[in-house]
C-alpha positions as CSV (number, residue, x, y, z in Angstrom):
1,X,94.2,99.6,118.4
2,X,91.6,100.4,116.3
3,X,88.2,97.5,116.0
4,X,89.9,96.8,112.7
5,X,92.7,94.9,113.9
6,X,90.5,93.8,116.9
7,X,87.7,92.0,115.5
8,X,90.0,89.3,114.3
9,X,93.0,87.4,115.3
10,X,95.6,86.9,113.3
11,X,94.9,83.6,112.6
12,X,91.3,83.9,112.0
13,X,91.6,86.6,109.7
14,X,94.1,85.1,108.0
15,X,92.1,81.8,107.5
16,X,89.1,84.2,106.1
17,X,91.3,85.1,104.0
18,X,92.2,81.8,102.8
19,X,88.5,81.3,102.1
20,X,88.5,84.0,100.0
21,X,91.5,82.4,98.0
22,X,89.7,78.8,97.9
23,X,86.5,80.5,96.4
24,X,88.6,82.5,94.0
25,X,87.4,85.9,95.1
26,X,89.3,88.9,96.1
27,X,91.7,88.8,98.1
28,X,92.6,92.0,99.8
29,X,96.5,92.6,100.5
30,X,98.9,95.4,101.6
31,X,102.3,95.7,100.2
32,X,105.4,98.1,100.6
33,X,105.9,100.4,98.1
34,X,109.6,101.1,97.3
35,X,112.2,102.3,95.0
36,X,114.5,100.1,93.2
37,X,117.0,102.2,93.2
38,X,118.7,105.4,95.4
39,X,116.8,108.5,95.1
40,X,118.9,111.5,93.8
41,X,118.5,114.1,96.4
42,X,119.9,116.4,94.7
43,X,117.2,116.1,91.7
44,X,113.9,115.6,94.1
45,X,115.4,118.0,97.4
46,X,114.9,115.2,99.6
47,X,118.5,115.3,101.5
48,X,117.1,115.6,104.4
49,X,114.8,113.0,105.7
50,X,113.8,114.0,108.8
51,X,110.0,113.9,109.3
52,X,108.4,114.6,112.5
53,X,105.9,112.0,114.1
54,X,104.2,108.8,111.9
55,X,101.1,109.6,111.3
56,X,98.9,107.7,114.2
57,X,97.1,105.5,111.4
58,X,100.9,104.0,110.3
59,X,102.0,103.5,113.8
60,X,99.5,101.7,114.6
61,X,98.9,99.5,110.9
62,X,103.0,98.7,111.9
63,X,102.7,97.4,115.3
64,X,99.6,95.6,114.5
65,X,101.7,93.7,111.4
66,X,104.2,93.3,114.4
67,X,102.0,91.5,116.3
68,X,100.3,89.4,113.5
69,X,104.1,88.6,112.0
70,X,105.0,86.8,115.4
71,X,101.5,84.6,115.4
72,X,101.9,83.4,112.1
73,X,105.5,82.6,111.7
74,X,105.8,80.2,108.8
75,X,109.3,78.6,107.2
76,X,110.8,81.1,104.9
77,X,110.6,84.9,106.1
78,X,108.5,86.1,102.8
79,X,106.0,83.4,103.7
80,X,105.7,84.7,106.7
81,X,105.3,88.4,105.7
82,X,102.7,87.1,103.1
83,X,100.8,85.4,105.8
84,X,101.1,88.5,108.3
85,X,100.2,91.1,105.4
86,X,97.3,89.3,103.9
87,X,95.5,88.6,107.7
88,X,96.3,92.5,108.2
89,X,94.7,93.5,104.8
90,X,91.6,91.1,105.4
91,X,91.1,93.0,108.7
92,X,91.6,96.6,107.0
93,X,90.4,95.6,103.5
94,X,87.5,92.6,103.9
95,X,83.9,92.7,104.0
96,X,83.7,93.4,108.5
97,X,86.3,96.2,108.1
98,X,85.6,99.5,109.5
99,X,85.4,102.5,107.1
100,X,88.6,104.5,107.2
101,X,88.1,108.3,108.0
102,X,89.3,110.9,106.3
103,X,92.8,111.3,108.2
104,X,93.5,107.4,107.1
105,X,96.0,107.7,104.7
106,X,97.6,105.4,102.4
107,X,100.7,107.4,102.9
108,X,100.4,111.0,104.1
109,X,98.0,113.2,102.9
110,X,97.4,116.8,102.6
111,X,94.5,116.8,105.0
112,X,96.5,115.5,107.9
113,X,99.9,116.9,107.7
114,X,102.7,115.7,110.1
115,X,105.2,118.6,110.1
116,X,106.5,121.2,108.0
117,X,109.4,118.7,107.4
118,X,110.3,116.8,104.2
119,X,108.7,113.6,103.7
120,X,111.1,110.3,104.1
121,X,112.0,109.2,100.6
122,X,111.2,105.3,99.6
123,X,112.8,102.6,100.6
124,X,115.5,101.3,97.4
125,X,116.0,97.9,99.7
126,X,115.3,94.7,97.4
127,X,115.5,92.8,100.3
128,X,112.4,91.1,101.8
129,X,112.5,91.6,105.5
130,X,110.1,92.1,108.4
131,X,111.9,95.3,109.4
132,X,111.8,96.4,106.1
133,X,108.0,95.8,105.9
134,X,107.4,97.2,109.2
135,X,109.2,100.6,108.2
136,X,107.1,101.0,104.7
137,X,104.0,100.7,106.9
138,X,105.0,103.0,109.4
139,X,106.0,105.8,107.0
140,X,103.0,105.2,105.3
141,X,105.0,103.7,101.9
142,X,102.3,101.2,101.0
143,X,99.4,100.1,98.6
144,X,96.4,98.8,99.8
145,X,95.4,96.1,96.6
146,X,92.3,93.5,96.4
147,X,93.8,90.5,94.0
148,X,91.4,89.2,91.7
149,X,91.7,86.2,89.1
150,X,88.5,84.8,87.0
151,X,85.0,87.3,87.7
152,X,82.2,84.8,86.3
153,X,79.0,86.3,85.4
154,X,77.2,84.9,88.1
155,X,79.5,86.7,90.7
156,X,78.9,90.2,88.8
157,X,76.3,91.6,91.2
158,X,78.4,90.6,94.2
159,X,81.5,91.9,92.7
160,X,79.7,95.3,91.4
161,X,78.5,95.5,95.6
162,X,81.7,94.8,96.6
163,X,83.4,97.4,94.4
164,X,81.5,100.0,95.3
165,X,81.9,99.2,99.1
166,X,85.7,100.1,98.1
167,X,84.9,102.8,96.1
168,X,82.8,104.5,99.1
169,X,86.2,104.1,101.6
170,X,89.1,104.4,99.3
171,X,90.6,106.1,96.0
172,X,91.3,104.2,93.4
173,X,94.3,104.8,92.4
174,X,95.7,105.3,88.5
175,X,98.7,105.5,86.9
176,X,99.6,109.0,87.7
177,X,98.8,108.5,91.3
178,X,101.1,105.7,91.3
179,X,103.6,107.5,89.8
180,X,103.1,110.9,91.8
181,X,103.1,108.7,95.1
182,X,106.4,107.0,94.2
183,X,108.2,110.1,93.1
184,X,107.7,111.6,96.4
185,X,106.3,109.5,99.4
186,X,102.9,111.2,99.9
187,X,99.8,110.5,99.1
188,X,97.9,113.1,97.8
189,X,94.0,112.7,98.3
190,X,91.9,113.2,101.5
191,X,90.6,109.3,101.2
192,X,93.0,106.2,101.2
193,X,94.4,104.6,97.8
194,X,93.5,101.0,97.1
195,X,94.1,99.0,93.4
196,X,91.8,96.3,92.4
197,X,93.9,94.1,90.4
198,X,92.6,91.3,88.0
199,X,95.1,89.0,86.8
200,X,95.7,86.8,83.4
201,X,93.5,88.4,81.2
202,X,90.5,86.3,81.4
203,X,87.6,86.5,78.9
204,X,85.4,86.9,81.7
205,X,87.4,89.9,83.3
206,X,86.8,92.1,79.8
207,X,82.8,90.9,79.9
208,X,82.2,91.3,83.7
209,X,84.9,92.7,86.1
210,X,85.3,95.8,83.4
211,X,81.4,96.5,83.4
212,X,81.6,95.5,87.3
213,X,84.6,98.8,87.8
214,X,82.0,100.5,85.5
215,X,78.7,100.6,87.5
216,X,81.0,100.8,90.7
217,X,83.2,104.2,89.5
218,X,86.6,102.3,90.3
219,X,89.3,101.6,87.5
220,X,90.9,98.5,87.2
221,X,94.4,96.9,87.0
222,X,94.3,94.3,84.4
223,X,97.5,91.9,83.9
224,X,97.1,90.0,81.4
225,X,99.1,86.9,80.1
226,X,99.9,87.8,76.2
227,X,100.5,83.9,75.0
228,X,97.2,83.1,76.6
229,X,95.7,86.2,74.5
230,X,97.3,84.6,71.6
231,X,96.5,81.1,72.0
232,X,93.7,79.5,69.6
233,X,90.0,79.1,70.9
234,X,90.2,75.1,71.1
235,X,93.5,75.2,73.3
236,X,92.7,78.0,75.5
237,X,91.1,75.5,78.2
238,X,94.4,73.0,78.2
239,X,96.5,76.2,77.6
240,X,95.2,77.2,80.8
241,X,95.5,73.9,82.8
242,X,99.2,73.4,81.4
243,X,100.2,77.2,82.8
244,X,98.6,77.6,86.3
245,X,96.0,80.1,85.1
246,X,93.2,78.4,87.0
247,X,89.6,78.1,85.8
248,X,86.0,77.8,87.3
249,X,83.4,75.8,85.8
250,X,81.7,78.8,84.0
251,X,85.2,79.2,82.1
252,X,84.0,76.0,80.0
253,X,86.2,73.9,77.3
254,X,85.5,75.3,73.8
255,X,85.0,78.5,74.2
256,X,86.9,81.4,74.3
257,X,88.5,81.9,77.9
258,X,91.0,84.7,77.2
259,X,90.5,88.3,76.2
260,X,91.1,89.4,72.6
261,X,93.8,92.3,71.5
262,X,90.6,94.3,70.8
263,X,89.4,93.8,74.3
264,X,92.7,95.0,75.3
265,X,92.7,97.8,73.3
266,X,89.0,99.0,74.3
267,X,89.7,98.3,77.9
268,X,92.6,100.9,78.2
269,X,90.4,103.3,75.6
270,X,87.9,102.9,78.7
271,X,90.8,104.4,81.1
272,X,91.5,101.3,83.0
273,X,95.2,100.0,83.3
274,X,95.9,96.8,81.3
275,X,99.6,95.6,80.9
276,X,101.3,92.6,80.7
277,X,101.6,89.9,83.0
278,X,104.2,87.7,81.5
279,X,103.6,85.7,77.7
280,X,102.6,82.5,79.7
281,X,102.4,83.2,83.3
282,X,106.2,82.5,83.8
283,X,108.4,82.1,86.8
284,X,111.2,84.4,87.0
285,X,113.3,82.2,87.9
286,X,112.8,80.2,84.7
287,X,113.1,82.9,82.6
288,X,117.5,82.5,82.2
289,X,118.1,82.1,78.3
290,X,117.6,85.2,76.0
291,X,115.2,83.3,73.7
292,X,113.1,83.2,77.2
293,X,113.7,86.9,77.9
294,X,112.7,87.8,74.8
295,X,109.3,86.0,74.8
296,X,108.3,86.5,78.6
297,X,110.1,90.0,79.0
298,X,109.8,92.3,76.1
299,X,107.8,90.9,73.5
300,X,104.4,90.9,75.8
301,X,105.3,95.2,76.5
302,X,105.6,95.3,72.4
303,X,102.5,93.5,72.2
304,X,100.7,95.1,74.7
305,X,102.2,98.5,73.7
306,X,101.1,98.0,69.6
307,X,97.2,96.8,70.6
308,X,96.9,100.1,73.1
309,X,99.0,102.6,71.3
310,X,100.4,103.5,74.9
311,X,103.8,102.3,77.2
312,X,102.7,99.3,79.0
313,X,102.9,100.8,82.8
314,X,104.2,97.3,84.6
315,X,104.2,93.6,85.6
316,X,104.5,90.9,87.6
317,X,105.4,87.4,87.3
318,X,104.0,83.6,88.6
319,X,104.4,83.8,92.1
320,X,105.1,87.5,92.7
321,X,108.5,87.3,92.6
322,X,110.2,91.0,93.4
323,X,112.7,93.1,91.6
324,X,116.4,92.8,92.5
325,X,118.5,94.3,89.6
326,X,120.7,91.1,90.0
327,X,119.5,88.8,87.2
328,X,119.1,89.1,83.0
329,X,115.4,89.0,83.5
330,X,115.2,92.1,85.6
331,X,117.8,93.6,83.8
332,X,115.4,93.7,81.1
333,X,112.2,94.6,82.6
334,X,114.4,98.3,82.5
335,X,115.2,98.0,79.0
336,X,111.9,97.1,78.1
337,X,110.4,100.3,79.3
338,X,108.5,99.3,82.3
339,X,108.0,101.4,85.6
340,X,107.0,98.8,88.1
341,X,107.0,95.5,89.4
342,X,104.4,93.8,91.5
343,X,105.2,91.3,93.1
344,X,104.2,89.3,96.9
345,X,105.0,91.9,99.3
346,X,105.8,95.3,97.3
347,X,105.7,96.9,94.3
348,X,108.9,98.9,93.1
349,X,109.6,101.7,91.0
350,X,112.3,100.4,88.4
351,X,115.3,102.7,87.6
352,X,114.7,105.0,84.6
């Protein structure tokens, strides 16, 4: 294997990893990407999914999951994908990684083709499984994504270095890319594709981690919690306490912690992706009763939708929980109008 999945264990790379969570920083991450539903081969000519070899880079980014899944086995199988992922991602993704060449992909790309074959389609499991997982990463069907929360001004100059180390190795990818690399299993540009994701829709993520993606030539991913958008000044600090959107001490009591709707709007004027991230940083699993649909569901896309004058692109709830098509709540993420869900370990394509 390559010195990226060499410098580290498992363990210690996923306990750097964990540091980076402590301190609040980025946190680097692969996921699957899938389909939540069957493809129609009819529509996208993709009948036939015979392929010819895995690109080297995949094979290689699966067994080496493979091996970091069976040294950091945990209770519950999406804890232990989580665990395996994230010490994988540190490794390809953190601050001692080596630079991925051009014939890296994040899924195939044009410069290194396989075969004349047809590409395999994406998975439409729901299911979380190491097999699963192991088969996105060896067809090259994932996302490389760095997870950020709060971006105080005194990390900007870090953060601005840091982004444009990413921006030197990877793509960032955009909405079309998403959508182009979903519809049919290739990636389409000579580097590797890699989100940087910022979630609730802090104040500080408008004022720093925008201007940060700026100066560093990346675009971001902005989720953003409508109710916190919408709660008064003086309650955004116990808002924030009483809803698991966690602070730092330059996100002081009194002020204004959460973005505006004019924010919002300027941020996707600026060509960055901002969409919803739940009304109050909800669990799926808690959101049962229509009243609760309405508010964490549909009513944030409207929102959203109204302050950008575009279609809110996705989301993702508290605790990444991923899209089954079984329950009211996902039902309605389709109804709503949104494309994708992100959630621990994948992010899926909703059926149109």
């Amino acid at each position: 294997m390559s010195h990226s999945f060499t410098a580290f264990t498992p363990q210690d790379a996923l306990e750097a990893s964990q540091r980076l969570v402590a301190r609040r920083r980025g946190v680097p991450m692969y996921v699957s990407l899938r389909s939540a539903s069957a493809p129609d081969d009819a529509a996208t000519g993709r009948g036939d999914t015979s392929t010819g070899s895995p690109h080297p880079a995949d094979v290689e980014l699966a067994e080496a999951f493979s091996v970091a899944r069976s040294q950091l086995e945990a209770p519950g199988e999406e804890e232990t994908l989580i665990r395996a992922l994230q010490a994988l991602a540190y490794a390809g993704l953190g601050p001692d990684r080596v630079p991925p060449s051009a014939s890296t992909p994040a899924g195939r790309t044009p410069t290194t083709p396989l075969s004349t074959s047809l590409p395999v389609p994406l998975s439409a499991d729901p299911g979380i499984s190491a097999r699963g997982t192991e088969s996105d990463l060896r067809d090259g069907h994932f996302l490389r994504v760095v997870n950020y929360h709060n971006t105080p001004a005194s990390w900007k100059d870090k953060l601005v270095a840091e982004l444009r180390g990413y921006a030197e190795d990877f793509e960032t990818v955009d909405v079309a890319d998403l959508d182009r690399f979903a519809e049919t299993g290739v990636w389409h540009k000579a580097r590797p594709g890699l989100l940087p994701v910022f979630y609730e829709g802090y104040r500080d993520n408008y004022d720093v981690a925008a201007a940060a993606c700026e100066e560093a030539g990346v675009i971001g991913w902005f989720f953003v919690c409508t109710a916190f958008v919408d709660t008064p000044v003086d309650a955004q600090y116990d808002y924030a306490l009483a809803h698991r959107i966690k602070l730092v001490p330059e996100n002081p009591r009194g002020e204004r912690l959460a973005m505006s709707w004019d924010e919002i709007a300027d941020l996707h004027r600026r060509g960055h992706v901002v969409t919803p991230h739940t009304a109050s940083h909800a669990l799926a699993r808690k959101v049962l009763a229509p009243e609760d649909i309405e508010r964490e569901v549909v009513e944030p896309k409207r929102l959203m939708d109204q302050a950008t004058g575009g279609s809110a692109f996705c989301t993702a709830w508290l605790e990444g929980t991923s899209w089954t098509g079984e329950t009211a709540a996902d039902r309605a993420l389709v109804e709503a109008g949104y494309r994708f869900v992100f959630s621990n370990t994948m992010v899926q394509r909703l059926p149109s």
